[in-house]
C-alpha positions as CSV (number, residue, x, y, z in Angstrom):
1,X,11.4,-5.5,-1.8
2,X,11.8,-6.8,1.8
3,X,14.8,-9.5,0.6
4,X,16.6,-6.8,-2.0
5,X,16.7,-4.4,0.6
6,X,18.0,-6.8,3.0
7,X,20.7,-8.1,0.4
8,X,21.2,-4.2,-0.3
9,X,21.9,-3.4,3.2
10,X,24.5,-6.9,3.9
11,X,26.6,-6.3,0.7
12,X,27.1,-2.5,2.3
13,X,28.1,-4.1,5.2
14,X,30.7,-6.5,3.3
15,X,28.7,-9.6,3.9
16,X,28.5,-12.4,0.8
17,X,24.8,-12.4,-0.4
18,X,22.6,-15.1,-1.9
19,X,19.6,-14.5,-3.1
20,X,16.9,-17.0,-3.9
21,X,13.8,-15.6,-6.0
22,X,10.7,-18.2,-6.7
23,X,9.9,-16.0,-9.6
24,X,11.4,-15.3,-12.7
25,X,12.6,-11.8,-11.9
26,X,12.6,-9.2,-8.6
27,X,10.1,-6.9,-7.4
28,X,7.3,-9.2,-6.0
29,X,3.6,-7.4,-5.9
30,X,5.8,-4.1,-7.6
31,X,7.5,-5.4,-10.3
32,X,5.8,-5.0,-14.1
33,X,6.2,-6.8,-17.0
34,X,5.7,-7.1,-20.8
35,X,4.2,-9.5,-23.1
36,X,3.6,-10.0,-27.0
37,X,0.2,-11.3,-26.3
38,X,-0.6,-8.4,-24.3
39,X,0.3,-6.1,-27.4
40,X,3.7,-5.6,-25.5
41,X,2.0,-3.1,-23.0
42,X,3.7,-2.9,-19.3
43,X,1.4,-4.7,-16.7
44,X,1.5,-4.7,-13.1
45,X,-0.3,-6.2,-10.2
46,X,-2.0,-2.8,-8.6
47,X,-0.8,0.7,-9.7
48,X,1.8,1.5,-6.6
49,X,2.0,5.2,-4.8
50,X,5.1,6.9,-2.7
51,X,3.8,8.8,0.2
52,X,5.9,11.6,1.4
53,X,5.9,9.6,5.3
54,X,7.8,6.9,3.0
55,X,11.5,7.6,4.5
56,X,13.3,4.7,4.5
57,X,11.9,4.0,0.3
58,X,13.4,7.4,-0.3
59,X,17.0,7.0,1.1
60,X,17.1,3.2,-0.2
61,X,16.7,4.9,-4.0
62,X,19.6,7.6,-3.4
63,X,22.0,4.6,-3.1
64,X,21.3,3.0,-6.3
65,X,22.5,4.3,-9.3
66,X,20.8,5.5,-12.7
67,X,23.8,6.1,-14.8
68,X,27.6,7.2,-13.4
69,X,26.3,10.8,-12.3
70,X,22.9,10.3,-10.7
71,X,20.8,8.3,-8.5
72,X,16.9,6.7,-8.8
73,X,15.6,9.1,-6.7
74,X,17.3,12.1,-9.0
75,X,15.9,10.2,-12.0
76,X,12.5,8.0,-11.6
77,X,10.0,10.1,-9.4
78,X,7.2,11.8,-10.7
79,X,5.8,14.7,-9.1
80,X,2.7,14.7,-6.8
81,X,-0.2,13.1,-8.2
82,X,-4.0,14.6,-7.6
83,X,-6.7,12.2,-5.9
84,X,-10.0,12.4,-7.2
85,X,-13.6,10.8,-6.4
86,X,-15.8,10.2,-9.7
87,X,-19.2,9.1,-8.7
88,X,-21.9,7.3,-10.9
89,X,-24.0,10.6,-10.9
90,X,-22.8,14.2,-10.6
91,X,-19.1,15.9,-11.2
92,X,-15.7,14.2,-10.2
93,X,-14.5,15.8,-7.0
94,X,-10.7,16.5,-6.5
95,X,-8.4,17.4,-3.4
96,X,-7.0,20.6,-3.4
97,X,-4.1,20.3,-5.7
98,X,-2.8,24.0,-3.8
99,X,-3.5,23.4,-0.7
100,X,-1.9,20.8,2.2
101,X,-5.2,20.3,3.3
102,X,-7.4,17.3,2.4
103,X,-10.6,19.2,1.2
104,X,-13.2,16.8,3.4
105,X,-16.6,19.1,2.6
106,X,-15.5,18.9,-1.3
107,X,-14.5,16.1,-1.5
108,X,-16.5,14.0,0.0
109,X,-19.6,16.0,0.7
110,X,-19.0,16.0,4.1
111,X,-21.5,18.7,6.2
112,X,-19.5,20.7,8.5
113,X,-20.7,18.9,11.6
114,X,-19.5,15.5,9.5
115,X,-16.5,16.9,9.1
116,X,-15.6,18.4,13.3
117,X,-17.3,14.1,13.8
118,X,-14.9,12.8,11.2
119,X,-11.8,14.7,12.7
120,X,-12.9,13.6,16.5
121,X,-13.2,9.9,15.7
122,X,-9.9,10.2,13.8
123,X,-8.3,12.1,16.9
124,X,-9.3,9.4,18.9
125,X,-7.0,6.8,17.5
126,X,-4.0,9.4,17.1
127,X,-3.9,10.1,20.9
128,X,-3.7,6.7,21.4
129,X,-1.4,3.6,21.5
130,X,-2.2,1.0,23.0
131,X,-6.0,1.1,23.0
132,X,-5.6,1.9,19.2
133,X,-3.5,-1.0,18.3
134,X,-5.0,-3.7,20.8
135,X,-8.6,-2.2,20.0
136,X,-8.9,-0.2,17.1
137,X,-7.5,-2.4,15.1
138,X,-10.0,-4.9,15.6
139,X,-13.3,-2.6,14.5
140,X,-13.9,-2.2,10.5
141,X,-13.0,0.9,9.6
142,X,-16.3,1.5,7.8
143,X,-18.4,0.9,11.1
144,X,-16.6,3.1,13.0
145,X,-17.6,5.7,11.3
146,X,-21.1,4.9,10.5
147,X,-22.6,6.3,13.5
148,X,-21.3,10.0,12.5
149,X,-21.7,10.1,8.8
150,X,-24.6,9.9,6.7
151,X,-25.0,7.4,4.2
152,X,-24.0,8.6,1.0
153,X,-20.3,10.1,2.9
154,X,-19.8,7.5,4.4
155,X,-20.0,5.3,1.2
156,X,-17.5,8.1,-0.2
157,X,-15.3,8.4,2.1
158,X,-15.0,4.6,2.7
159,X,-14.3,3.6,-1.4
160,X,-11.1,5.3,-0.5
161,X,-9.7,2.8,1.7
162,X,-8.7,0.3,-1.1
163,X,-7.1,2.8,-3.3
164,X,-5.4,5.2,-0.4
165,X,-4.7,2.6,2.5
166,X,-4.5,-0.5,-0.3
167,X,-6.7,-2.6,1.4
168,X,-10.8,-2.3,1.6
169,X,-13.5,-1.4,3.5
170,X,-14.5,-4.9,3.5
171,X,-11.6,-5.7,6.2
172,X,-9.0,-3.2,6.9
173,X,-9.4,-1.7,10.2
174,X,-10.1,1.9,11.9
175,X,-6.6,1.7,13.6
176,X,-4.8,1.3,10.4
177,X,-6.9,3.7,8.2
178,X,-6.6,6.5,10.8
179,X,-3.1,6.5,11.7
180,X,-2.2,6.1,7.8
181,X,-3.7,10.2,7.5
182,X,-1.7,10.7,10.7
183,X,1.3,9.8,9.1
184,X,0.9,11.5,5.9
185,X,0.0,14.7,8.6
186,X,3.0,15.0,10.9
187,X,6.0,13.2,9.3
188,X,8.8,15.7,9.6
189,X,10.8,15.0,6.5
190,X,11.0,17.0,3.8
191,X,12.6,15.3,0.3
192,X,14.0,18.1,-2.3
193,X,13.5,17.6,-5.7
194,X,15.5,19.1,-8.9
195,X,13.7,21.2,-11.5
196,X,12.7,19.0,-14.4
197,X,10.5,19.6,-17.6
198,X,7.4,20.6,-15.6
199,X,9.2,23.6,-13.8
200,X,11.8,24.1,-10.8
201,X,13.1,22.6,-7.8
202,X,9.9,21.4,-5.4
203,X,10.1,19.6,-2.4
204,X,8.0,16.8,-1.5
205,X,6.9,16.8,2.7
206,X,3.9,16.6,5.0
207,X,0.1,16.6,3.8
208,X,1.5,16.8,0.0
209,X,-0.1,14.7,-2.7
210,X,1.8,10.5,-3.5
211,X,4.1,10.2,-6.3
212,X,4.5,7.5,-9.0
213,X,7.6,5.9,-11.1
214,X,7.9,7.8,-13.9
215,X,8.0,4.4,-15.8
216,X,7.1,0.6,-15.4
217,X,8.5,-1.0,-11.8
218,X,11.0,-3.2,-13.2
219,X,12.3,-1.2,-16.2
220,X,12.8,2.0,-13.7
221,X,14.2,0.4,-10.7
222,X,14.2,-3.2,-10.4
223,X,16.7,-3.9,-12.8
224,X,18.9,-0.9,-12.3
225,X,18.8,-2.2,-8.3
226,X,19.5,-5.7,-9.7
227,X,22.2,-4.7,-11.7
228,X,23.7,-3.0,-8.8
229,X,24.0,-5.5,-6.8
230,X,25.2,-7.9,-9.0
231,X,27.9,-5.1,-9.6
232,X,28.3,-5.9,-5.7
233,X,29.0,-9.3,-5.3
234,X,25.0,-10.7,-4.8
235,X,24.5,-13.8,-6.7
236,X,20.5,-14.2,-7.6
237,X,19.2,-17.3,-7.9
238,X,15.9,-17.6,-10.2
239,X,13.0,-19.6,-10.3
240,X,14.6,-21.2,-7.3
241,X,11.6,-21.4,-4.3
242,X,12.1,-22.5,-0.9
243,X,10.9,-25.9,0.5
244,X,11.6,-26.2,4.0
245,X,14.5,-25.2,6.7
246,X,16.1,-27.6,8.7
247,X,16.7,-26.8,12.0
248,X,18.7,-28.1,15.1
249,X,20.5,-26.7,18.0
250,X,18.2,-23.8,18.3
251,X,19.8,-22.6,14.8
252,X,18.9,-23.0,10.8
253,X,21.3,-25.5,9.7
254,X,20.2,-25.2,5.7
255,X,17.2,-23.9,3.4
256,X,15.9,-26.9,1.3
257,X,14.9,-25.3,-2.0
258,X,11.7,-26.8,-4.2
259,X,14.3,-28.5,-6.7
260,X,15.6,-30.2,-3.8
261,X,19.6,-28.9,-3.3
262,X,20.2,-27.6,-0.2
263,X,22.0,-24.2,0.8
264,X,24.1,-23.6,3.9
265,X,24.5,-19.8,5.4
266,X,25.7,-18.2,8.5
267,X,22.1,-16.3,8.5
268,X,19.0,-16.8,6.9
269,X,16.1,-14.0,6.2
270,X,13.1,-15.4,5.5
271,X,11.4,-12.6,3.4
272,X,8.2,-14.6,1.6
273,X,4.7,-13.4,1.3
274,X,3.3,-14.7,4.7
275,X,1.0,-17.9,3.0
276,X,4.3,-19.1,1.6
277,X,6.1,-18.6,5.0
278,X,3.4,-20.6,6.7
279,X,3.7,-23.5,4.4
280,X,7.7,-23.7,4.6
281,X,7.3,-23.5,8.3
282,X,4.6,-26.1,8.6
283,X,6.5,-28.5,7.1
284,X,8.9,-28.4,9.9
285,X,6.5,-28.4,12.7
286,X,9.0,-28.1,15.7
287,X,10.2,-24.5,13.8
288,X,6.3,-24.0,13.1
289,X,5.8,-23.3,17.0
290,X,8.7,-21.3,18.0
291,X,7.8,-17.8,18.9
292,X,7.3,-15.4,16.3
293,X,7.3,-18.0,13.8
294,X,3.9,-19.5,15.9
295,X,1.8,-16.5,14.3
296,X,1.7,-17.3,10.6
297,X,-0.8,-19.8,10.6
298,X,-3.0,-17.2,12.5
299,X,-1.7,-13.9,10.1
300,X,-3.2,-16.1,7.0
301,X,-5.9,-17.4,8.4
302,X,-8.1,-14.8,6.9
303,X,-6.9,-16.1,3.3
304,X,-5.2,-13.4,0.6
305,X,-6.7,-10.5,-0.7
306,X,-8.0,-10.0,-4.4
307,X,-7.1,-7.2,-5.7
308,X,-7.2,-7.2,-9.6
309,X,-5.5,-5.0,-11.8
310,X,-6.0,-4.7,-15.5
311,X,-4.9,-2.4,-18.5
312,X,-6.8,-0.7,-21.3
313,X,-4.9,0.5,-23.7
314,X,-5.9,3.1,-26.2
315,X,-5.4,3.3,-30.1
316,X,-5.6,7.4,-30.2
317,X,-3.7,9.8,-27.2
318,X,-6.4,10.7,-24.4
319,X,-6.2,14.5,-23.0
320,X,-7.0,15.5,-19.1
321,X,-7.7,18.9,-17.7
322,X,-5.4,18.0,-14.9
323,X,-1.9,16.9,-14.4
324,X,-1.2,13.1,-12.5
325,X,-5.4,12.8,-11.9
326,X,-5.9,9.3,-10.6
327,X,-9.8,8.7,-9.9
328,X,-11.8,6.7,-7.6
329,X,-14.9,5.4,-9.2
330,X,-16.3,5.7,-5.9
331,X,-19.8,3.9,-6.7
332,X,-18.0,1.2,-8.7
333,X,-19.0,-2.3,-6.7
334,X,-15.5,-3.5,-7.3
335,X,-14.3,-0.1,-5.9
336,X,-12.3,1.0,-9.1
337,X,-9.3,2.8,-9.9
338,X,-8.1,4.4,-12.5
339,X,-4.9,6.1,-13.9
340,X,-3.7,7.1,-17.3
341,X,0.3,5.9,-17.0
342,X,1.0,8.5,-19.9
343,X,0.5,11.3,-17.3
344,X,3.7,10.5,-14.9
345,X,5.8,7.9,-17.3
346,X,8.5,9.7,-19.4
347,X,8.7,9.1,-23.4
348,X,11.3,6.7,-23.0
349,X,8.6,4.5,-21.5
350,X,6.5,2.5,-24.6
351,X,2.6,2.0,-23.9
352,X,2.9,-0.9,-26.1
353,X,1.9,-1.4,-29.8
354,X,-0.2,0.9,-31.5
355,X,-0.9,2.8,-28.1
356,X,-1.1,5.9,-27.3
357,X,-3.3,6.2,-23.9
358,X,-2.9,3.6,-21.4
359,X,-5.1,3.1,-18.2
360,X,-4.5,1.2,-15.3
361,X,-7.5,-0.1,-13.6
362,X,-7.7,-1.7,-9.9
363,X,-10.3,-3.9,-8.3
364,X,-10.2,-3.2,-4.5
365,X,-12.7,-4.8,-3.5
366,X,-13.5,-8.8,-3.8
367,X,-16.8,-9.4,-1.8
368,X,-19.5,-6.9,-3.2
369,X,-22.0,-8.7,-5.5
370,X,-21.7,-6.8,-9.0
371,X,-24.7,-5.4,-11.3
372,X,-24.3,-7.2,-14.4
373,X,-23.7,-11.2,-13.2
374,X,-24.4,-10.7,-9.5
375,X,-21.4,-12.0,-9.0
376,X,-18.5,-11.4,-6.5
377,X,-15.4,-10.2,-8.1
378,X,-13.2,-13.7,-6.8
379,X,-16.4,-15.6,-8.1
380,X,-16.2,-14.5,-11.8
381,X,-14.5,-16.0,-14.9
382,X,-11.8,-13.7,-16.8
383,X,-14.8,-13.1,-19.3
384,X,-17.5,-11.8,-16.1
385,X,-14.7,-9.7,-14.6
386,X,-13.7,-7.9,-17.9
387,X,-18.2,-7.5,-18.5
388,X,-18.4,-6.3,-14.7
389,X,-15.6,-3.4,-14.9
390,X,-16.4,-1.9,-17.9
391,X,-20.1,-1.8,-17.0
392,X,-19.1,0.4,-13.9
393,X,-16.7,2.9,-15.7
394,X,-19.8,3.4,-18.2
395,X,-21.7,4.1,-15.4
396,X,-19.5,6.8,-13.9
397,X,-20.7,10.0,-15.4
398,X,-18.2,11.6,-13.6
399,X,-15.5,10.1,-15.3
400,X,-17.2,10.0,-18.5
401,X,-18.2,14.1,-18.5
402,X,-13.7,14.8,-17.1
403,X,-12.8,13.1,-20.7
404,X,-15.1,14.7,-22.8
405,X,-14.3,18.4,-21.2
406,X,-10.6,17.5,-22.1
407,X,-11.4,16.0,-25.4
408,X,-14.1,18.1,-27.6
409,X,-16.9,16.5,-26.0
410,X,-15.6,13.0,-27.4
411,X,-16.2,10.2,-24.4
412,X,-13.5,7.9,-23.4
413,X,-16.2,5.4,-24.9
414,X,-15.5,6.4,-28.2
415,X,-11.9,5.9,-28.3
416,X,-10.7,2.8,-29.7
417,X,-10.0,0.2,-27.4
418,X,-6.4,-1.8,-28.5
419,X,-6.5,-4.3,-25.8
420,X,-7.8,-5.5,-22.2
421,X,-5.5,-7.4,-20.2
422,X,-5.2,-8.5,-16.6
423,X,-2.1,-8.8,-15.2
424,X,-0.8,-12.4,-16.5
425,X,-0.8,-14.3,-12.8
426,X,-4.1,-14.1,-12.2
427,X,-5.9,-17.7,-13.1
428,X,-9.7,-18.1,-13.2
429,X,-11.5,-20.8,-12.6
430,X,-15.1,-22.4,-10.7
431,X,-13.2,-22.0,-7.6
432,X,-12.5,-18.7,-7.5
433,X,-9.8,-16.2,-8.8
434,X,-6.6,-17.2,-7.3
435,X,-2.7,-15.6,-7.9
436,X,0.8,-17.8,-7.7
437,X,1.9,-15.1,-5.4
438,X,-1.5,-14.9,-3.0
439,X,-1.3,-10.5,-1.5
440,X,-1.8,-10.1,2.0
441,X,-3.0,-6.9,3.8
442,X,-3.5,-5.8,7.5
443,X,-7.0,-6.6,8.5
444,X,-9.3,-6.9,11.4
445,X,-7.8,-9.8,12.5
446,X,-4.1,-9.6,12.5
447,X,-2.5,-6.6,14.1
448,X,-1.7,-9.0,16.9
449,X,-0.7,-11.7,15.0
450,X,2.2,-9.7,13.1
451,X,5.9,-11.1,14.1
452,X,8.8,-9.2,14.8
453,X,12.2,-9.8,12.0
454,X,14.2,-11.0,15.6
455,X,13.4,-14.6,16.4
456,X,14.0,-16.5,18.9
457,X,16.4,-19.1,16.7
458,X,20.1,-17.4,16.8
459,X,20.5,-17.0,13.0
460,X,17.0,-16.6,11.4
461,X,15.6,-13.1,10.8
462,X,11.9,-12.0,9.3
463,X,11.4,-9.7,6.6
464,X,8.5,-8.2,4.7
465,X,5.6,-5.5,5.1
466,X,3.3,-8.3,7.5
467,X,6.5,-7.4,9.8
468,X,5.8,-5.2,12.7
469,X,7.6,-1.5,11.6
470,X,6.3,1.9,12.6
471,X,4.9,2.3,9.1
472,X,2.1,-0.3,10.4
473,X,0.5,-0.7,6.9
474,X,1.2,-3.3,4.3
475,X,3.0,-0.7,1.8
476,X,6.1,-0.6,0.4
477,X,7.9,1.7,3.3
478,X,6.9,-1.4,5.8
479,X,8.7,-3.6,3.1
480,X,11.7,-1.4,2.9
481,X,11.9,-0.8,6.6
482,X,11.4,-4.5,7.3
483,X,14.4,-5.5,5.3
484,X,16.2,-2.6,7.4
485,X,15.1,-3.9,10.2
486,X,16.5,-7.7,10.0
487,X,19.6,-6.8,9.3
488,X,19.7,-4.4,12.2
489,X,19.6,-7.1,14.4
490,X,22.4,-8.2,13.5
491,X,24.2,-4.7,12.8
492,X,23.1,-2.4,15.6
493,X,24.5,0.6,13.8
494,X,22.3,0.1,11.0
495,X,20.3,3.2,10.5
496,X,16.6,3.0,10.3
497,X,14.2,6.0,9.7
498,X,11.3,5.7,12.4
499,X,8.0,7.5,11.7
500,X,7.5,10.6,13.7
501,X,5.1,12.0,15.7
502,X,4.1,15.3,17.1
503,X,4.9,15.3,20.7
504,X,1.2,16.2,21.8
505,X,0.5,13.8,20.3
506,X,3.0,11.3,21.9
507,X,2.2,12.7,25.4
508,X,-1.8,12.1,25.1
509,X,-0.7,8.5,23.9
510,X,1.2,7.8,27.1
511,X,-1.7,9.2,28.9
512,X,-4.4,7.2,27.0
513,X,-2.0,4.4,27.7
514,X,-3.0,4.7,31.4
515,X,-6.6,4.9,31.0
516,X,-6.8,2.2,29.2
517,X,-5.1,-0.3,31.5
518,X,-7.0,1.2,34.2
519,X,-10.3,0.7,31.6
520,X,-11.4,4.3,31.1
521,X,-12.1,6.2,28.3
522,X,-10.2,7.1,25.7
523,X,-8.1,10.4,26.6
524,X,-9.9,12.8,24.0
525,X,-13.2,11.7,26.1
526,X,-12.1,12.0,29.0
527,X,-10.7,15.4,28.3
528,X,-14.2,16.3,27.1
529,X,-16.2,15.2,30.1
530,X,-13.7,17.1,32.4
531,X,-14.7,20.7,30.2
532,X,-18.0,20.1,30.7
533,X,-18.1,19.1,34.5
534,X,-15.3,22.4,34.7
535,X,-18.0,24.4,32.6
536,X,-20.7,23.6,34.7
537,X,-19.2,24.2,38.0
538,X,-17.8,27.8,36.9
539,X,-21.6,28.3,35.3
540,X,-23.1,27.2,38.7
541,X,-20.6,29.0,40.7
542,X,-21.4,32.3,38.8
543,X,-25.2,32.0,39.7
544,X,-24.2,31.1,42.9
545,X,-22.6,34.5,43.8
């Protein structure tokens, strides 16, 4: 997404674009695809959300076409979907489809003096800057809120970090998890959306629910966006990976490709997944410790993150009680997901042979041991992993008691099962579970290690969500603006949608800024201790007179 939207925005610009794709087609970690051995049913890496903070995403799509009349964002959004948490015992939970307001005591249990803790801890890291991305983003998530949750929330509320943030509470960070529900809070756009088949106009804006495609990646906007810019002037290149650049004079003087021919440009944008962009760049060692370029090798050196998606697709049309319901099997040990594609993809959209429902499942989480084989998810065969999943959505009772409410008491258990696949690049083996195309997520250990897209080498620009944007997560709004963003430097006048703030917000950072060089508490502390001390001098002056 990074590279297209970078080829998007030069062709605008009237610059001659090449594009060179190591796969087969566009899209990277979004794209989908179709295969006869898979009963012809669309597969994808993960199931993909649009929040409504996703600005850049949204204006990108109203400048490529559907048909002569209309745009991809008139066309392929669905409306808002619902979030929510089905545990092994006990009902599903579900946000408050009617309300703005993330429902913490429903949803996830939480005790009114969890909930005022939750909010504090969160508040912390919103009123800061510095100390939240130089601190903050170096403290698991999960263990930051240990101290103020019980157990059984805190397992909750921490299963939704894969599915919500896309990473897991294995790794990602208490910086990135709370300022991704401060940017779905106080981002002041509001997208408007025609009336379609479910009712009229709605607009999409602050504290509202993520939306889907309302069909598979590719088929919905990939190849409309390829076609586009093929319309334009871009020449694509397929199966065509990069080797090595060649550098000299403090400039790129060609990109060596894997087949060996050589290509020559006046500016190069490096937009690979960042274990790819650490090999090129290792191969020319001189380029490998120029700034910027110096903080691969330490972005990767966690490794990739598994995350597994697979399909089950169903012989006989499965019914919900709600519209767009995506669950969280939030006991599952792979921290499942689940999604019935039927519920946002239009008609137009095939399930695949001799299908009627289709669900897409996501493993989150790599590193749990599992109850069937003890086994961690990247230490099981294809045959384990397929054994482990379904053993956890049988044990959700949640789930199972939402499809027989919808269905005449008939479980999803007894409806007949077409096919399981996982998504084709995937390869088991002893080793582990490895991908062609290895994911990488913001972590514990990488907030400082993300480059900027401006180098320091005159005509070689970055590009790609493990980019530093102000969307701050790996998620396809980082990719988008990324791709923005390298071009920019190159274009001053290029417009690129920031994420926004509330200025109380902004003002408490600046403050917290200045207690933290000067090593003090963070501001929201600080504030508190000065009530008190105020509180107990106007107590002690009142028994005084």
């Amino acid at each position: 997404m990074a590279g297209l939207t970078a080829a998007h925005e030069f062709v605008k610009l009237g610059y001659k674009v090449k594009v060179f794709e190591a796969n087969p087609d566009a899209g990277g970690f979004f794209r989908s695809a179709r295969r006869k051995e898979d009963q012809d049913m669309p597969s994808e890496y993960s199931w993909h959300g649009m929040g409504p903070w996703y600005n850049n995403f949204f204006e990108l799509i109203k400048e490529i076409p559907f048909d002569e009349h209309s745009s991809l964002y008139d066309n392929i959004l669905s409306r808002p979907v619902v979030f929510g948490l089905a545990p092994n015992s006990g009902t599903a939970h579900f946000g408050d489809s009617n309300s703005k307001n993330v429902d913490l005591e429903n949803l996830f249990s939480m005790t009114t003096k969890e909930k005022w803790l939750w909010c504090w801890l969160m508040g912390k890291a919103w009123c800061s800057n510095n100390r939240s991305s130089q601190k903050y983003s170096n403290i698991n998530a999960k263990e930051a809120w240990r101290p103020y949750l019980a157990a059984s929330t805190l397992s909750t509320w921490s299963s939704t970090f894969g599915p919500w943030v896309g990473s897991d509470w294995c790794h990602v960070s208490f910086h990135h998890v709370a300022h991704f529900f401060r940017k779905q809070l106080v981002t002041k756009y509001s997208y408007h959306h025609s009336g379609d088949s479910e009712g009229g106009p709605w607009d999409h804006s602050a504290r509202d629910g993520w939306l889907l495609l309302n069909g598979p990646s590719s088929e919905v906007w990939f190849d409309k966006w390829v076609d586009d810019l093929k319309q334009k002037q871009v020449e694509f290149h397929w199966q065509t990976p990069l080797y090595r650049l060649s550098f000299e004079n403090n400039s790129i003087t060609a990109a060596e490709l894997a087949n060996g021919e050589t290509v020559q440009a006046d500016i190069y944008v490096l937009a690979l997944n960042p274990f790819s962009a650490a090999d090129i760049l290792a191969r020319t060692p001189v380029l490998e410790n120029k700034p910027q370029l110096n903080l691969f090798k330490s972005l990767v050196q966690q490794g990739p993150h598994t995350q597994v998606s697979f399909r089950i697709g169903f012989k006989e049309k499965m019914s919900w009680l709600r519209q767009r319901c995506a669950l969280v099997i939030s006991d599952s040990a792979f921290n499942l997901t689940l999604f019935s594609q039927e519920q946002a993809w239009g008609e137009s959209s095939s399930l695949g042979d001799d299908i009627q429902s289709l669900w897409t499942v996501t493993a989150c989480v790599s590193k749990v041991p599992s109850p069937v084989h003890g086994l961690c998810l990247e230490q099981c065969t294809e045959e384990q992993f397929l054994d482990e999943v379904l053993f956890q959505l049988k044990q959700s009772h949640a789930l199972d008691e939402l499809v027989k409410k919808a269905n005449g008491g008939k479980s999803w258990q007894d409806f007949s099962i077409v096919k399981i696949t996982v998504w084709h690049e995937w390869t088991f083996s002893p080793e582990g579970i490895t991908s062609a195309q290895p994911k990488w997520v913001n972590s514990t250990n990488t907030q400082q290690y993300m480059p900027q897209q401006k180098t320091t080498i005159s005509n070689l620009v970055l590009a790609g969500a493990h980019t530093q944007t102000t969307a701050d997560v790996w998620s396809i709004e980082a990719a988008v603006e990324s791709g923005k963003l390298a071009v920019k430097v190159f274009e001053p006048q290029l417009k690129v949608i920031p994420q926004s703030n509330f200025l109380v917000l902004n003002v408490l950072g600046k403050i917290d800024d200045v207690l933290y060089y000067c090593k003090l508490p963070n501001v929201l502390d600080v504030g508190l201790i000065v009530m008190v001390m105020l509180s107990i001098s106007l107590i002690a002056f009142g028994l005084a007179g």
